[in-house]
N, C-alpha and C positions, 0 to 999 in steps of 0.2 A: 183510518184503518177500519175495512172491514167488520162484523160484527164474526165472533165466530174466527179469527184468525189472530195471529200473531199472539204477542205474550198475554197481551187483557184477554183475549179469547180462550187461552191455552190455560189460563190462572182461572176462567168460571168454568172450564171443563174440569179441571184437577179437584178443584173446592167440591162440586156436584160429583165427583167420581168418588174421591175420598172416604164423605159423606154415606153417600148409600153402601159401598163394599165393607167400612168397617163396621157402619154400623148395623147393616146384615149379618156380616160375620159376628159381632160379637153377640147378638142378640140369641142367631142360631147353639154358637159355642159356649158361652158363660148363661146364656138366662135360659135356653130350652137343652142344653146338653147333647147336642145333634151334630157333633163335629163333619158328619157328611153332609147334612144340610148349612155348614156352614161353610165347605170347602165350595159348594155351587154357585151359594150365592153371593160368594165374592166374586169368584171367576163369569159368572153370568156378567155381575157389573161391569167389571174387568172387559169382558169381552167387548161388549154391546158400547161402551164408553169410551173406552183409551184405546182398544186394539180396531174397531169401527172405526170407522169415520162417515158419519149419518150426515150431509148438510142441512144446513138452514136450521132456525131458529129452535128456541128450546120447544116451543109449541109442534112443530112440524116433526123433530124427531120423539118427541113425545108418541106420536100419532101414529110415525113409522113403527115405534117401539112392540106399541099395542097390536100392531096388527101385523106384527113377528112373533108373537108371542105361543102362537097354539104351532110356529114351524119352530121355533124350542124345543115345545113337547115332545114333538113329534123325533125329532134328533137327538134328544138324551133317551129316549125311548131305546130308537136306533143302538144307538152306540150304547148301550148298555145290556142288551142280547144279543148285538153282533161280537160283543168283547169274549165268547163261548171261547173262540179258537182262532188263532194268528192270522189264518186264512181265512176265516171269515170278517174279522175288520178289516184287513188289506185289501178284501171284496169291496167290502163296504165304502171304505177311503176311496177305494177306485171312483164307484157309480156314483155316491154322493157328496166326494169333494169335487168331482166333476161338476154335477147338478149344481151347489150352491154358487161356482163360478162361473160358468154359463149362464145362470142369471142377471151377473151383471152386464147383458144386452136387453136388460130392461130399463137402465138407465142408470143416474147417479144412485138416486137412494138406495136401490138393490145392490149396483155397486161395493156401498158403501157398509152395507151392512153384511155383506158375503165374510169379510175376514172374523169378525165375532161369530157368525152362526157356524163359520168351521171350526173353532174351539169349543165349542158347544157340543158338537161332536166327537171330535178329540178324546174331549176330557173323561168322557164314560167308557168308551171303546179299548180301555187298556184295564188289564187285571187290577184288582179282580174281580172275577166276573161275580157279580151281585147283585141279583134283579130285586133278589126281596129288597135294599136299599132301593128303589125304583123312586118311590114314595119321597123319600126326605130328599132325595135327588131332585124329582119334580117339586116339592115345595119348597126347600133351598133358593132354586133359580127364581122362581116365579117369587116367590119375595123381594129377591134383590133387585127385581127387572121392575114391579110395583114400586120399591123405594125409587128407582130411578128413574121411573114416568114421572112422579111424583118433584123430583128434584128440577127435572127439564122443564116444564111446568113453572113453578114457581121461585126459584132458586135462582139469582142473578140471572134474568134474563136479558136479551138482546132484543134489541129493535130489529125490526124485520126491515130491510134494505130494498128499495125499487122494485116490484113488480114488473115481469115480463108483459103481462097487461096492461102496465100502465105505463111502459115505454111504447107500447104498439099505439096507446091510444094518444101518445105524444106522435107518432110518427104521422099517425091521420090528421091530427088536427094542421101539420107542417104539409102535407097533401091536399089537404082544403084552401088551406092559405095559398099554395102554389096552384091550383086551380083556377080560384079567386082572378088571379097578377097574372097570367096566363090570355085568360079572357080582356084584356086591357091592353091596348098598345105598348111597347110594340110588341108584346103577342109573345117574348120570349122571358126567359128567369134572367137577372141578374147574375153575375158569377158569385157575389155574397152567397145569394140561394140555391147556386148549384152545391156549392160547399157546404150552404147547410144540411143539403140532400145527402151529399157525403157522410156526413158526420154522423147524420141521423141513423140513416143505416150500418154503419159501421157501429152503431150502439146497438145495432140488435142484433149482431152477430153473438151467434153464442161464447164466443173466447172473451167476447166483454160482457158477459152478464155472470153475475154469481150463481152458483154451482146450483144450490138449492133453488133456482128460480128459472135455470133450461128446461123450457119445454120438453124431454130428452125420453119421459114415458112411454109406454107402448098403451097406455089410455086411448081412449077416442078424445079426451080434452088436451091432453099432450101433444096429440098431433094434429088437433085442428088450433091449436097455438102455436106450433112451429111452425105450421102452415101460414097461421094470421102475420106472425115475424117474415117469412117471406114476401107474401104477398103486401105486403105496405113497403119493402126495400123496392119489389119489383114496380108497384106506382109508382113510387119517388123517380126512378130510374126514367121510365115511360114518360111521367112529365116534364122531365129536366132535356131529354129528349125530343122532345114533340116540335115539329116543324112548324113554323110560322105560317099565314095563310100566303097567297103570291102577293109578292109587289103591290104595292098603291089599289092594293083591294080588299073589303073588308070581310071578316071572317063569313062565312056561310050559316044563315042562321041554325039551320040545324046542328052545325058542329057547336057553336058557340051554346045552346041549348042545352048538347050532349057533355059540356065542358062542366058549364055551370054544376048539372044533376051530377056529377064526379065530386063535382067539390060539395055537396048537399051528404049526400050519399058518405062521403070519406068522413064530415064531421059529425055525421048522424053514427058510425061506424067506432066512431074516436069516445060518444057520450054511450057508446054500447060497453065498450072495453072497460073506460072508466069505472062503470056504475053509478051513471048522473043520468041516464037515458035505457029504455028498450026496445023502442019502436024503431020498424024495420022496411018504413015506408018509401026513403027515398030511395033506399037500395034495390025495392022495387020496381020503383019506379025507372031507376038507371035502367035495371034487366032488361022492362019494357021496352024499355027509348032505344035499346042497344038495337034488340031484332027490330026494331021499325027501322030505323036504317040501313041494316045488314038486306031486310025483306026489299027497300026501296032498291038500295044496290042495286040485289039479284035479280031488279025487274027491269032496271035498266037495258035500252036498246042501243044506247050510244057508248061507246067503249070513252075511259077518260084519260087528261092527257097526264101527264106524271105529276107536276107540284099537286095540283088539287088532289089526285091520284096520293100519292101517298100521305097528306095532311089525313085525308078522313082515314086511309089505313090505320096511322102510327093515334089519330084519337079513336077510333074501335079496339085499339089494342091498350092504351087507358082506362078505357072503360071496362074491359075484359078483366083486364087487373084488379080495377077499383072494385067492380061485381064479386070476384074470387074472393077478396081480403073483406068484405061484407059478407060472404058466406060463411067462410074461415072463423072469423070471427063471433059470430053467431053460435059455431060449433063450439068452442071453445069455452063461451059463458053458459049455454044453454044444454048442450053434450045430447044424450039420445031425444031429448025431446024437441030437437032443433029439425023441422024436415026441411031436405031440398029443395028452393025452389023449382018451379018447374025452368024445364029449358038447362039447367047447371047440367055438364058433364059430371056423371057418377062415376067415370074412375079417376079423377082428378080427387074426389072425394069420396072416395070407395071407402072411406071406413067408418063416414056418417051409420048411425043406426046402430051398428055393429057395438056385441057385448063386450066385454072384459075378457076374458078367457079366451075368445075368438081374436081377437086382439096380442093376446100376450103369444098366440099359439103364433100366431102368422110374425112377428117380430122373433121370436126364438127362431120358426122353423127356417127365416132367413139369413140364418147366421149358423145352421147347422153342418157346417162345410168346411174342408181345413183353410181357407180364405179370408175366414172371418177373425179376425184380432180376439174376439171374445171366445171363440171354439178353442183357438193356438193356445190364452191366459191358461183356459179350465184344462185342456191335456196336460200344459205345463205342470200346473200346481197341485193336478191331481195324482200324476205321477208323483212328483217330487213328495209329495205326504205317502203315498201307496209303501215308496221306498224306505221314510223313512220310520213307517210302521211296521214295516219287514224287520230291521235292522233293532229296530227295539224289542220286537219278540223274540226275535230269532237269539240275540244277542242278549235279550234278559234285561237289557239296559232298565239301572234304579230311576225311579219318575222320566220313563222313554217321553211320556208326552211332552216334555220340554225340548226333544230334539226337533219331534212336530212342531212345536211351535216357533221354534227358530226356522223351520222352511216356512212358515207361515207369513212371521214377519219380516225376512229377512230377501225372500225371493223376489224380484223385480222382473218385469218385462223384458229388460233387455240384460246380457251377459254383462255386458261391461258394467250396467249399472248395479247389477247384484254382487260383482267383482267388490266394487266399491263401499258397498255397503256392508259384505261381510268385513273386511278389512276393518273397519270402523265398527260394528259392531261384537267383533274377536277384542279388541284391544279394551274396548269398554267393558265387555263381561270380565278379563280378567281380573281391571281394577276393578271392580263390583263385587267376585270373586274375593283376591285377596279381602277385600274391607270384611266380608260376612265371616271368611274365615279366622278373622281375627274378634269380631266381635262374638259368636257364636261359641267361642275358645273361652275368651274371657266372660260373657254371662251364663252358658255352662245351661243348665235347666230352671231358670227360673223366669215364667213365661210370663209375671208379670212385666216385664222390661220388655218383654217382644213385645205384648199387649198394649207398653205406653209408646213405645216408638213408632211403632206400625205406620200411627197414619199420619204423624212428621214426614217421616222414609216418603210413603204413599205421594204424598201432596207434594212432596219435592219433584219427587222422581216422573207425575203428570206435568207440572208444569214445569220443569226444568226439558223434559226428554223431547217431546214437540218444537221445543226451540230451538235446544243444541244441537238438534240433532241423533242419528242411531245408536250413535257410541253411548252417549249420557241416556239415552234411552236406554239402553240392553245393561249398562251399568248399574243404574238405579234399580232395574225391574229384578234384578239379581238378589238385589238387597229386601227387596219388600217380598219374593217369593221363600228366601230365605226366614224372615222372620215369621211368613206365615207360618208353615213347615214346622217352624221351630214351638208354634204354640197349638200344633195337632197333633204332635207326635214326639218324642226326646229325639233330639238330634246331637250330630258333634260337627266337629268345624269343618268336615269330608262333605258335608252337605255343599258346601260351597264347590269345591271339586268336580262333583257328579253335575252340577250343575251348567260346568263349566265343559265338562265334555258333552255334555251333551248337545250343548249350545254349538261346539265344535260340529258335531256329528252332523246336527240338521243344518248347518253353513256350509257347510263340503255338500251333501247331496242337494240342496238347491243350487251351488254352480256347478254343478253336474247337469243337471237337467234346465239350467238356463243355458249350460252349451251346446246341450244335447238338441234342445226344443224352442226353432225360431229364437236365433239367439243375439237377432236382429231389432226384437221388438215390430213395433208396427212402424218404422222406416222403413223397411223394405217391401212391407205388402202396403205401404200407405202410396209408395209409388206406384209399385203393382195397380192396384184398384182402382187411381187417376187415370193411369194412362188406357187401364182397359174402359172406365166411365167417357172418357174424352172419343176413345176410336169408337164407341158405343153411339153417341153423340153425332159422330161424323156419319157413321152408319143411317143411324135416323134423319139424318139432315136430306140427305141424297134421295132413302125414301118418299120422306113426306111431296119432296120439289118433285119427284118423278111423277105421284100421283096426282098432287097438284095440276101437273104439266097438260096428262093424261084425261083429267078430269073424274079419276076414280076415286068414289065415296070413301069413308071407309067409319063410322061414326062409334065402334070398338076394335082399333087397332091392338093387337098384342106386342106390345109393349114390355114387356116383364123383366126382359135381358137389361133393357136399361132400367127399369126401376133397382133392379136387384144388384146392379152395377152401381147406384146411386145409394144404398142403402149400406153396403161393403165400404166402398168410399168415407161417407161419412163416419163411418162407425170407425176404420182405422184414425181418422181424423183427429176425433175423439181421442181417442190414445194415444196417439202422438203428444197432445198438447201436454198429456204428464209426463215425458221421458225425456230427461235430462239430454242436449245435444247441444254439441258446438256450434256457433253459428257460420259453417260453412255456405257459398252461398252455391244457385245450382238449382234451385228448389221453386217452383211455377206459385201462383197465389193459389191455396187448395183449396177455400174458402170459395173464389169464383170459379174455380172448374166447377164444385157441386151445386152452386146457383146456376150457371150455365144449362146443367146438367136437370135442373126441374124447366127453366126456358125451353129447351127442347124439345121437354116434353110436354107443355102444360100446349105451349103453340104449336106440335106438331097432332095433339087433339083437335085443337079448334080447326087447325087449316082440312085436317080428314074429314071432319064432320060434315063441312059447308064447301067439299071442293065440286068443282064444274062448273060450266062445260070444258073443253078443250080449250088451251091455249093459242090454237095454232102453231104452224112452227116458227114464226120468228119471236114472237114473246115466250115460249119456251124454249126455245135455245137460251134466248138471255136469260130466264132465271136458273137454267139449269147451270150455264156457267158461273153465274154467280153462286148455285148453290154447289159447286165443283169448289171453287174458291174459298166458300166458308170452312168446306169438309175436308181442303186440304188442310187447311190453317189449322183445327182441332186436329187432325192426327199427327202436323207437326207437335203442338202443344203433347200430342198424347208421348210422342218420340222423349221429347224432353222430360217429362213429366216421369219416363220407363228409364232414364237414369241416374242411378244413385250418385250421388256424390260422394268421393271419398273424403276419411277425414284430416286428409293434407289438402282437401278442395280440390282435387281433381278429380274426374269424372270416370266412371264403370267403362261408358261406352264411349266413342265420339259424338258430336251432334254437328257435324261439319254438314249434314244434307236431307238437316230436319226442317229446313226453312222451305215453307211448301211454293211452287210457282202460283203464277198469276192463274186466274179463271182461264175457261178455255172460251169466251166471250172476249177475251182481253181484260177483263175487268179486274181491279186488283183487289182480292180476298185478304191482304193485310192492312188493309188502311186502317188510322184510327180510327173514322166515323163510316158514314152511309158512304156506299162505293158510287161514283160519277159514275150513270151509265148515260148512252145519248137517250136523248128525248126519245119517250115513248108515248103510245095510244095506246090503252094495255082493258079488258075487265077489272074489276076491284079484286077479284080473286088472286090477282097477279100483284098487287100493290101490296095487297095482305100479305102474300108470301114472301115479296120483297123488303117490307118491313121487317118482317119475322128475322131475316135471312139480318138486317143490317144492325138489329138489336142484337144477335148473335157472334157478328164480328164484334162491336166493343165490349160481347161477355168477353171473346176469345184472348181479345187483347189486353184484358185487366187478368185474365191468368197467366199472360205472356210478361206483365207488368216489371215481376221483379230482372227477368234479363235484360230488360232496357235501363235500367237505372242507371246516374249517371253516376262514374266512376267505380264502377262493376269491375274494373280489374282493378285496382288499388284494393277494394275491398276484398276481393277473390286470395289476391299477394300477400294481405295482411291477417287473414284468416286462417290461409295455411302456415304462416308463418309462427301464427302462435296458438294454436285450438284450444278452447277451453277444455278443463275437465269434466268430464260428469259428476253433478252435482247429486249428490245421496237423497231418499224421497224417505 
């Protein structure tokens, strides 16, 4: 199990939560007599610990901790001179429960820590208004938030789990080795090591790496490490690939040359990632070796015949790769002080150099658009709090911020799933309810009894409510908000009650505005944004082959439509993987449309770069058919990919006449592997693009993957037949 998950992970968070809330509270309340700073610095803890979800290790959210810390300030600030007048927190709620969820398109941790920094808000922003308390307010939190770095830190920690880096630098050294056996008769991988190729890559898929350890930042080292994850899947792939030299003749020594420095280069790349190595010689030397070939190529006077013809293709396209994920990689360990080698395509790596803030701007302003899963979360949620700050002012409601906080915790991305979760969390506050109104009956005013119970209640109710689930969640947290309550101020057992409506109140307006607001989640724009990256895709395919054909340069294509297709995609993707769904089937591999979807564009750079002369017309007929064929096969995929499935497994639309025809060369654009074309005489410019074009068809075909599967309708018959329910988050 996991570090950080299940009951042992859910029991060191409760122990660490416990810890710092009561023991801030009591210190603020009994020892400095600050009942406002003692109501902060519970809830700070509260917030930032059990309503948060930080990943990764105690050290890591330590770190997140600290450098959340002065956007605290800044928000109890907020919310405590916005709290003047109704309309202007409801202002406020607007713009900055927005802002704090829209941040979570800067990744997990920001993510993760959006739901705490909006109770942070919250909690000031309701009567009454008291700035002169400003002071015990800010030093309240800031206590509790100190005790709890301090806790993460030191206090049952976790072992930190695999490294994203040090799966990449496993993936190089499995790339060196197939280099190595590559070079050696007969010249191809074993099927053991095609499978290992598989495997390895599928380990660096983000849905298999722990949360706290996705590349997933808007950093420049985030993204030149999801870059370095790509590019060691994309060599793997290109080697496992790579064509044999002809019949009864031995490799070419320059290719064999160019093989070897791949495999130098991949494990010099492997001791970078590690941190057993930092020199960055062989990678240069590949760079080299790469344009001395490409320069030989283009001086070539004799056009070549196809086997040799695409052997040196499909190994410049190796090496391209191998080059990339040595760049990549470099970025990633060495971040702005890493320069470009010469010769590297700067928009492939456009964000080398580039600061922080330039960085997070250009990751937000791509997501600033109702398309984006992250813009649709922050309308949702920020509505859904706007309203129910309305509804507490207007309506007077006793401690309203607990209705906020039930749209807080209680609202989900999709309708159905917040369906599900109120349900289960109504039934739990009641019984949590009853229990407080019966114990706060029977112990009357005597707060030592709340004071020795508190953090029993507390530590039950963290580590019981993460496992059972929302109901024992929203149960428990009744009882522990109850007994706080009950040693700030005299209460009677109606405390329980108010609680309980109010809990009501913020469940009703977040399924209102989960019905109201994309009520689909990101299943429906996750298809959306495939099928528009895949026809995006097909688009560029046609392009590149026409210029190609043509002979027109182009060495900064614009490009942006598909970056920015590719960036939507992923990001719905992303969200997808939290949202509870039945396993109907229907659904394309998403994961290789968006690989696909950098293939496209990483090789429709290189081929603009270094295109010409003219093809003539008979080797461009042939590529363009085949590049017809490739671009049908994507915008079939994209057809399929623009149907939802419904949740009896049957389908939105038809796909009776998604299946694309053949090239108009004759050539068939759905084959599994490289398409038979006849024997050609062709320039290397035409090899290159026909590699490009036939790595392309087996992306297409591993997106196409899940509708071939065998026994697709047994499983289609059996899914409808019985759908799971949505599971509560």
């Amino acid at each position: 199990m996991s570090a950080g998950r299940g009951p042992s992970g859910a029991a060191r968070r409760a122990i660490r939560t416990t810890l710092c809330a009561c023991g801030a509270f009591y210190v603020c309340l009994y020892g400095l007599d600050r009942p406002v700073a003692a109501t902060y610095a519970l809830f700070a803890v509260v917030s930032m610990a059990a309503l948060s979800r930080i990943p990764g290790t105690g050290d890591q959210r330590a770190a997140v901790l600290v450098r959340t810390l002065p956007v605290v300030w800044l928000l109890l600030t907020a919310g405590t001179f916005l709290a003047v007048r109704t309309w202007t927190a409801v202002a406020g709620m607007l713009v900055i429960g927005f802002a704090i969820a829209f941040v979570a398109a800067a990744g997990p941790r920001a993510a993760g820590t959006a739901p705490g920094l909006q109770l942070l808000y919250i909690l000031p922003c309701f009567p009454p208004y008291a700035p002169d308390t400003l002071g015990q307010r800010l030093g309240g939190a800031t206590f509790g938030l100190i005790l709890l770095v301090l806790a993460e830190k030191f206090i049952l920690p976790e072992p930190r789990g695999t490294t994203y880096r040090e799966l990449a630098a496993g993936a190089a050294g499995t790339a060196a080795r197939f280099a190595a056996e590559l070079g050696r008769p007969p010249y191809t991988l074993p099927a053991a090591e095609v499978e290992t190729a598989r495997k390895t890559g599928e380990s660096l898929r983000p849905l298999h790496v722990e949360e706290a350890e996705r590349p997933a930042g808007p950093g420049l080292r985030d993204r030149a490490l999801a870059h370095t994850g790509l590019g060691a899947r994309t060599l793997l792939g290109r080697l496992v690939t790579l064509p044999p030299p002809p019949p009864g003749q031995p490799p070419h020594r320059t290719g064999q040359q160019l093989l070897e420095t791949v495999g130098r280069s991949a494990a010099e790349t492997g001791a970078l990632l590690a941190g057993t190595g930092r020199a960055t010689a062989e990678a240069d030397a590949l760079r080299r070796l790469r344009e001395e070939v490409r320069e030989a190529a283009a001086r070539e006077t004799q056009p070549l015949t196809e086997v040799p013809g695409r052997r040196r293709a499909a190994l410049l396209e190796v090496a391209d790769a191998a080059a990339a994920f040595a760049t990549a990689a470099e970025l990633a360990v060495r971040g702005r002080r890493a320069p470009l080698p010469p010769g590297t395509d700067s928009g492939r790596f456009w964000y080398a150099g580039r600061r922080a803030p330039r960085l997070w701007w250009h990751r937000l302003a791509a997501h600033a658009g109702p398309r984006s899963v992250h813009f649709q979360n922050a309308v949702r949620i920020s509505l859904a709090l706007a309203a129910a700050r309305t509804l507490a002012g207007v309506e007077s409601l006793p401690h309203g911020f607990w209705a906020m906080l039930a749209v807080l915790s209680l609202t989900r991305t999709t309708v159905s799933q917040t369906k599900a979760t109120v349900r289960q969390a109504l039934a739990g506050t009641l019984l949590g309810a009853l229990l407080a109104a019966a114990v706060l009956a029977l112990v009357g005013g005597h707060t030592t009894v709340y004071a020795v119970i508190l953090p029993l209640v507390m530590l039950v109710a963290f580590t019981v409510g993460p496992v059972r689930g929302v109901g024992w969640a929203q149960g428990m947290f009744t009882l522990v908000v109850s007994f706080v309550f009950a040693q700030l101020a005299p209460v009677t057992w109606r405390l329980a009650g108010v609680r309980l409506m109010d809990v009501i109140i913020g469940s009703m307006v977040g399924v209102v505005f989960g019905l109201l607001a994309w009520p689909r989640g990101a299943q429906a724009e996750l298809h959306r944004a495939v099928a528009l990256l895949l026809a995006r895709e097909a688009d560029t395919v046609e392009a590149t082959t026409a210029a190609v054909v043509a002979g027109r340069r182009d060495p900064d294509p614009d490009d942006r439509a598909l970056q920015l297709a590719l960036s939507l995609a992923e990001s719905a993707y992303a969200q997808r993987q939290s949202e509870p769904r039945a396993p109907v089937a229907g659904a394309p591999d998403w994961q290789a449309a968006m690989i696909t979807g950098h293939h496209v564009l990483w090789g429709s750079r290189r081929l603009l770069a270094r295109a010409g002369p003219d093809l003539g017309p008979g080797n461009g007929e042939r590529l363009s058919g085949r590049a017809d064929g490739v671009a049908a096969r994507m915008r079939g995929a994209a057809q399929r990919a623009a149907t939802i499935p419904s949740a009896d497994g049957s389908n939105d639309a038809g796909t009776a006449a998604v299946e694309p025809t053949a090239g108009a060369d004759g050539a068939d654009g759905a084959g599994g592997g490289p398409a038979q074309v006849p024997e050609v005489v062709a320039p290397s410019e035409f090899f290159a693009a026909q590699t490009w074009l036939d790595s392309l068809t087996l992306d297409v075909e591993r997106v196409l993957a899940p509708y071939s599967a065998p026994d697709q309708a047994a499983a289609d018959s059996t899914e409808a037949a019985a759908p799971r329910p949505p599971r509560s988050a």
